[in-house]
N, C-alpha and C positions, 0 to 999 in steps of 0.2 A: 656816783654809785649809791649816795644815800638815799638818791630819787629812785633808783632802781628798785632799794630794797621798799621804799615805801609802796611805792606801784605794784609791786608780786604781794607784799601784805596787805595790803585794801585788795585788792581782785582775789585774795582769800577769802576774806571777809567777808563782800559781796558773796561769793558763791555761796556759802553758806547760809543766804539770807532766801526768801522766798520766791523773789526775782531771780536771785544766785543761780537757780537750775538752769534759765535758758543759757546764761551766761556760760556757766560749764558746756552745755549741750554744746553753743557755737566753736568753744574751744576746740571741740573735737573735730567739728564741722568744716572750718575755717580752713585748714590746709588742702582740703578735698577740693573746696570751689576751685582753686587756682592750678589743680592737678589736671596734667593733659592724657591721662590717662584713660582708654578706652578698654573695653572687653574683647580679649583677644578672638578672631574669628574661630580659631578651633576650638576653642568652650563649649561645651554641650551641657546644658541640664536639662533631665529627664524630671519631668511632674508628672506623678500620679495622683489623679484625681476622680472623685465620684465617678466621673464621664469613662474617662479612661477604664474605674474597674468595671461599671457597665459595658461597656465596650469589650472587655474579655467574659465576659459573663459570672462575674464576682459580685460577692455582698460590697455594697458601697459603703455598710456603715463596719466594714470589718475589714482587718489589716490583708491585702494582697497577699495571694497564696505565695509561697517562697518558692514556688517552684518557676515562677515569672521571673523573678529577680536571677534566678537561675540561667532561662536565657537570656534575660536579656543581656548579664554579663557575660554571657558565650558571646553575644552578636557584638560587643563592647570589643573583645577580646579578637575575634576577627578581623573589624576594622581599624586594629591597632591603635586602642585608647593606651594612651601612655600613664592615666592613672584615673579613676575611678574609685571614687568617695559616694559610700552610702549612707545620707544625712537622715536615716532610720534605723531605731531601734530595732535591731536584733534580739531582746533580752530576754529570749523564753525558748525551749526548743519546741521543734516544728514535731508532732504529734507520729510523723513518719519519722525515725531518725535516718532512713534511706533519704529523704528530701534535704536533711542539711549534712550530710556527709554529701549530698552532689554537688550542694552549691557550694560547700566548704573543696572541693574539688575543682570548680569552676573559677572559684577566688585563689585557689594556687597557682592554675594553669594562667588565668591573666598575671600576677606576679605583685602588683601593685594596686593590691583594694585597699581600704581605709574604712574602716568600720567606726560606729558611733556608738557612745555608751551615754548612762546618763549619770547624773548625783544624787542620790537616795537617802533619805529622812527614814530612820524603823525606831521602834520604840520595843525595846525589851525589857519585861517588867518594869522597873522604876529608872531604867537608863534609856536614853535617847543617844542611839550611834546616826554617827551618816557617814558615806563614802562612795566612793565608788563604783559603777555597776556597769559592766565590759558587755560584751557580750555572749551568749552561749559559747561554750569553750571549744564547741568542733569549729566554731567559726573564725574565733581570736586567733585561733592557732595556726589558720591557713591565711589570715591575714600580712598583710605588710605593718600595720599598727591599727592602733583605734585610738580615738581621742574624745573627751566630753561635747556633747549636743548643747547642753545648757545654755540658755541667754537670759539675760535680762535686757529686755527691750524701755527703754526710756517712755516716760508721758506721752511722747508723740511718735510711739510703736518701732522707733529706731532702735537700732542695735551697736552701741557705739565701743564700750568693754566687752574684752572677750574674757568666760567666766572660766576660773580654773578651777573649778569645784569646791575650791574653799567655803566654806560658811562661817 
């Protein structure tokens, strides 16, 4: 056992060191190679991209009107998605407050949306607060939950801890 303990405190050590980082990265990595795990066939992710808001006929360098997201979780919700996660910030209301009172309507009727918020840095006068930042309230409210977006992606653009907003 004393071999044990010396082996967990040298591979501390190392990590720590400037090598140390791949070392941690493969730690993380290592259980995955050997997993037989594949992505199940009913998984659907939806990307929106430049193309796509070209394609509806949207600005591409501005956030997709919410009134798209609107059906497309109707069309979600007809073909009986058992849960739908939107990995976009909602964090402002929509200029219509008709537009998100529909999709906050649209996100009842499917039952199980999942909304994304982010982690916030403000600085008021001489104090620096950060916390939490949900999403617009007609929408949290018609949600199932919402959880933080936050990552920190490693050197080699991985994503291996998932960030609980702590700082």
């Amino acid at each position: 056992w004393v071999a044990g303990v010396a082996l967990v405190g040298l591979t501390g050590q190392l990590c720590l060191l400037r090598f140390g980082d791949g070392l941690a990265r493969l730690s993380y990595d290592l259980p995955f190679l050997y997993s037989n795990q594949s992505v199940p066939d009913e998984l659907v992710m939806v990307y929106v991209d430049a193309r796509i808001k070209s394609q509806l006929g949207q600005p591409t360098d501005e956030p997709l009107d919410r009134r798209f997201y609107t059906l497309l979780l109707e069309k979600l919700t007809r073909d009986n998605a058992r849960l739908v996660l939107f990995d976009i910030l909602f964090d402002y209301p929509h200029p219509e407050a008709s537009v998100d009172a529909g999709f906050a309507e649209a996100i009842r009727k499917q039952g199980w949306v999942v909304l994304t918020g982010d982690y916030t840095t403000q600085v008021q006068g001489n104090i620096m607060t950060s916390g939490p930042m949900p999403p617009v309230p007609v929408l949290t409210q018609a949600a199932a939950g919402w959880g933080l977006a936050k990552v920190s992606p490693d050197s080699d653009l991985a994503v291996r801890i998932l960030d609980s907003g702590n700082e």
